[in-house]
Each structure stands twice: as structure tokens, then as C-alpha cells.
N, C-alpha and C positions, 0 to 999 in steps of 0.2 A: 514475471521473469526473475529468475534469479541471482544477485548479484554478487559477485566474489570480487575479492582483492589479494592480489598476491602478500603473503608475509601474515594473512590476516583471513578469521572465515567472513569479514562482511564489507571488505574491500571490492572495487571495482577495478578488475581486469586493466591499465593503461598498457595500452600499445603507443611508447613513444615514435610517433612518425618524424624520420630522420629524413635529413638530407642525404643524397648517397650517389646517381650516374645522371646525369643532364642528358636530355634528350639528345643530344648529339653522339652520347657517347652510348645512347641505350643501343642505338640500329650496330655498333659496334659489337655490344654484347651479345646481343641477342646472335650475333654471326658463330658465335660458339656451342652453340644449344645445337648440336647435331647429332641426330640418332646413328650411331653405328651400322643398325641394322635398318635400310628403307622399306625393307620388308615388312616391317613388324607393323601392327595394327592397333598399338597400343597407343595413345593420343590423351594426353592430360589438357584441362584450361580454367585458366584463374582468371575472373576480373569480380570487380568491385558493386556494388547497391547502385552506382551511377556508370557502369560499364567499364569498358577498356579504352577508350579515347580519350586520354589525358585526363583522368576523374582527378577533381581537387577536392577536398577538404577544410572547412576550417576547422581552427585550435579549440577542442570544447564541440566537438560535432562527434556522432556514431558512425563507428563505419564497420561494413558489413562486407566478408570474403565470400563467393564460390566457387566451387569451382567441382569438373564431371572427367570420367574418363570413361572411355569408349569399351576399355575389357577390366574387369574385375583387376586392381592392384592396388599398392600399399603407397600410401600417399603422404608427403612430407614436405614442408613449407618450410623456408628460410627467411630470416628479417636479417638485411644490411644496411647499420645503420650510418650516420656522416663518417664518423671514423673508419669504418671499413669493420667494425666490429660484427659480427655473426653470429646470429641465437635463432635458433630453431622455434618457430612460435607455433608450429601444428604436427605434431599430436603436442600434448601437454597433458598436465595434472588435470585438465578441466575436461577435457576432448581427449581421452589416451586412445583409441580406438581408434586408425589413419587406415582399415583397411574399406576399402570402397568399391560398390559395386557398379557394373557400367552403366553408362547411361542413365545414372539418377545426380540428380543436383544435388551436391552436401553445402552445408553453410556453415563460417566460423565466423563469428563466435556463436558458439552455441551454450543458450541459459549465462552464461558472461558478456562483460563487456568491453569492446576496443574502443576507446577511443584518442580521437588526432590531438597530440598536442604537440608544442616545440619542441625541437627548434622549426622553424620554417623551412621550406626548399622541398625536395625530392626523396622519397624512400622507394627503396626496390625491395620488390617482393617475389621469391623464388620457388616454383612450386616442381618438386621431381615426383612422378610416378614411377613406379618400381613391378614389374608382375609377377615376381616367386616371395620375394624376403623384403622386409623394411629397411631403410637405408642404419645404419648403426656405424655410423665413420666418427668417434669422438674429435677426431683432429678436424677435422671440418670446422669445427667454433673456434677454434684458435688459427683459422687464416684472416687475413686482412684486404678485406674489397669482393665487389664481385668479380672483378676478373678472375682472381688468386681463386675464389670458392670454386667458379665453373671449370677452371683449371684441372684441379685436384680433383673434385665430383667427378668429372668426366674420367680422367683418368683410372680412376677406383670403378666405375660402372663399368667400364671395359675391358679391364684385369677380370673383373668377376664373372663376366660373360652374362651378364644381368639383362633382361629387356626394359628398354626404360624410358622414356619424354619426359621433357620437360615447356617450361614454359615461364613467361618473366611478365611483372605487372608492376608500371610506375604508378605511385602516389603522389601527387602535388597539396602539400600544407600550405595554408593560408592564414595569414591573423585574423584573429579570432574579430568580430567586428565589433566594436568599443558599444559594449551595454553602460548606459547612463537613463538616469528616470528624472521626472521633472517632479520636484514636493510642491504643491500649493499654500503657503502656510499663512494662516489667517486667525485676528484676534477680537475678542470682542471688545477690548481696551483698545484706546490709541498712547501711544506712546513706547510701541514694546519693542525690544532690543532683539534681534538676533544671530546668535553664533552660528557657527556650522564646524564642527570640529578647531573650538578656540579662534576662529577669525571672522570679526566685527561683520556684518554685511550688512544689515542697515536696519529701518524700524519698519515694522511690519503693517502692510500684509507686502510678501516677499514671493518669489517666485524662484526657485534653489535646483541649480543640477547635479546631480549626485554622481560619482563615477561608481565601477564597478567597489566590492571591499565592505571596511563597517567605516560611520557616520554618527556623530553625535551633533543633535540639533539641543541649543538652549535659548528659551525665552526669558526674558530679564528687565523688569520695571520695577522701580523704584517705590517701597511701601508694599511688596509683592513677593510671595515664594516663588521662586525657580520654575519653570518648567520645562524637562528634559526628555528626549527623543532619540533612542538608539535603533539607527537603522541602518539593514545590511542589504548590498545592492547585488544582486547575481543575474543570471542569464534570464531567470527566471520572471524577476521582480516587474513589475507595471507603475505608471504614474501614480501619485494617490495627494492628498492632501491631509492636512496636521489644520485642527481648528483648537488656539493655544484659549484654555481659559486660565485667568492667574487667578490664584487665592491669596486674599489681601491678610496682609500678617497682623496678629491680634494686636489694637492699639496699646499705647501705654501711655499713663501718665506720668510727664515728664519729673525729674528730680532737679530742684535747684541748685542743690549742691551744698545749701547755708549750712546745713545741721538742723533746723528746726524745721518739725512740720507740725497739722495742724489735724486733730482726729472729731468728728463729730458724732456724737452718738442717740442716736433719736427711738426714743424710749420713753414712758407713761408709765408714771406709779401708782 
């Protein structure tokens, strides 16, 4: 699969999942998604990789849109985020092609990638079908909230005499669930000191939890070189164990300090 990043060609796609209508306030919105025409046969619907029954998300997970319409039309998806902020997230640079044929399932993201991250709470997710022209309202992104959006949307759909559905889908973000690894660290010497990012934890063999991030382990005995361990913790990472061998530093013979020393030299003539 292919991965882009906005701003950049090898960036990954983030869809920051916003907080934005509480369930209480969603059955309200949704009371305004009303087709003009009952007539019409044209019928959009969006839900998520985990359905439409309150799917959550954690922060650092993939999440996957489809959504199908019943007659051939042009298809346009809305992200509102906690501010009320509004940005159009289908069609895009990545996906420019929104017109959709019936009855097949499309999926976004496609060959990119969305993924949930903070803040925590609720995002709505607004998907209009359209069946002659693609929606092109630039004032749309500069309203505040989804009320304010379906408001104006509605209003402009039926100035134009457009056919048109729509349809709305909450997201629930969750924190991300706290990645930490366990190090084993073990030595063939007794006596050995060990740090963990600059603080004492005691002499080894030790047992060390790591949080998410970077981690600098040092082992430390006396008569001994260092030994040093940079490790970085992600979603990815698994337990492992560190077996510390110290290398004894080359002895020396001591200096008295007098001034006089003494040289022997063992040699046959």
C-alpha cells in the first residue's frame, strides 16, 4: 500500500479525529438532513471498518470510510472538527474522482492513510450525494459547526434544484492504550550499576519498564568500560532482554609520584 503524507510525497495521510456533536445533540442534527424531494430515489450511506453503532477508535489505530449510493452521483464528504472548523476530506488530492456508481461499495482512504489521533471525544463525519453536479460551495469551509454547515448546504441544494441525500456518521476517539515493554537486563559480573535514562535503579540483574519514546540504559562497574543501550519504545516494540558484558579497562602500573623510577634491562652480551 501506498503511503503519502500531506505537505510531503512520503507522508502518511492523518485525519485528526476531532471532538465535535455528543450523542445527544447528534439525533438533533441529524433532524435536519431532509430531502426536499421524497420522491427522489437517490439514497447515500457512510459508516466505518467497525459499522455505524457508535464505532470508536483509538489514538494511533486505522480507520477505514465507505460508503454506496443507490443511483449513480457525485459524492462529497465533510470533516467538522471540535472548533466547528470544516474541511472537505473526499474527493482530495489523493482520491480527486467523487463520482460514484450505484450500488457498489467505495472505500476512503484509498492507497493512503487516516489515521485516529487527538484530541479525544467525538468527530462527525458528513457525507452529501449530489446526481447531476459536484457540490463546489467554497463558503462551506469557512462556516462554524455542523449545524451552521447543514444549514447553508441545505439551503444552496435547494436554491439549485439539485437531487441530493445525505447522511452523518459519529466517530468516538479513545486513548491510545499506554505501550510499555519490560527489558530483562542481565550480567555476567556482580556488582553492576544500572541507569535508565540518568537515574540510579540499582545493581543488576534488574527488571526495567520502559514507556512509550527513546530510553538510554548504562551499565557501570568500577575497573570497567561503560556499557550503553539506546532504545526506542513504539506501538510496535515487544519485551526483550539486554545480557551486559563489561570490558575490564587495560591495567596500569601505578606512579608514586617521587620522581624516581627504576628501568631494568635484561639483555646477554
Amino acid at each position: 500500500m501506498k503511503v503519502r503524507r500531506w505537505g510531503s510525497l512520503a507522508l502518511v495521510l492523518i485525519m485528526v479525529m476531532l471532538s465535535a456533536v455528543g450523542v445527544g445533540a447528534e439525533s438533533g442534527t441529524k433532524s435536519l438532513i431532509i430531502n426536499p424531494d421524497p420522491k427522489s430515489d437517490l439514497q447515500v450511506r457512510l459508516w466505518t471498518d467497525k459499522g455505524t453503532s457508535d464505532p470508536s477508535y483509538r489514538v494511533g489505530e486505522s480507520v477505514q470510510l465507505y460508503f454506496e449510493v443507490s443511483e449513480n452521483a457525485y459524492v462529497t464528504i465533510f470533516d467538522i472538527n471540535a472548533a466547528g472548523k470544516v474541511t472537505k476530506l473526499f474527493p482530495n488530492s489523493h482520491q480527486p474522482d467523487n463520482y460514484a456508481r450505484k450500488n457498489r461499495v467505495y472505500r476512503v482512504p484509498d492507497k493512503y492513510d487516516i489515521i485516529a489521533a487527538p484530541p479525544i471525544g467525538e468527530e462527525t463525519l458528513l457525507i452529501v450525494a449530489t446526481r447531476n453536479k459536484p457540490i463546489d460551495y467554497p463558503e462551506l469551509l469557512r462556516e462554524n459547526g455542523v449545524d451552521r454547515l447543514l444549514s447553508r448546504l441545505r439551503r444552496r441544494l435547494v436554491l439549485s434544484g439539485e437531487d441530493w441525500d445525505m447522511d452523518l456518521c459519529v466517530l468516538r476517539i479513545e486513548p491510545a492504550r499506554r505501550q510499555t515493554i519490560t527489558m530483562d537486563v542481565q550480567s555476567n559480573l556482580w556488582g553492576v550499576k544500572l541507569y535508565v535514562d540518568g537515574t540510579y535503579v540499582g545493581e543488576l540483574p534488574q527488571k526495567v519498564e520502559l514507556g512509550p519514546g527513546e530510553h538510554q540504559l548504562v551499565a557501570l562497574k568500577s575497573g570497567y568500560k561503560a556499557a550503553i543501550r539506546n532504545v526506542y519504545v513504539d506501538k510496535d516494540s515487544r519485551d526483550t532482554r539486554w545480557m551486559v558484558r563489561l570490558e575490564a579497562l587495560k591495567s596500569q602500573q601505578p606512579y608514586s609520584g617521587s620522581g624516581h623510577f627504576h628501568i631494568e634491562f635484561d639483555f646477554k652480551l
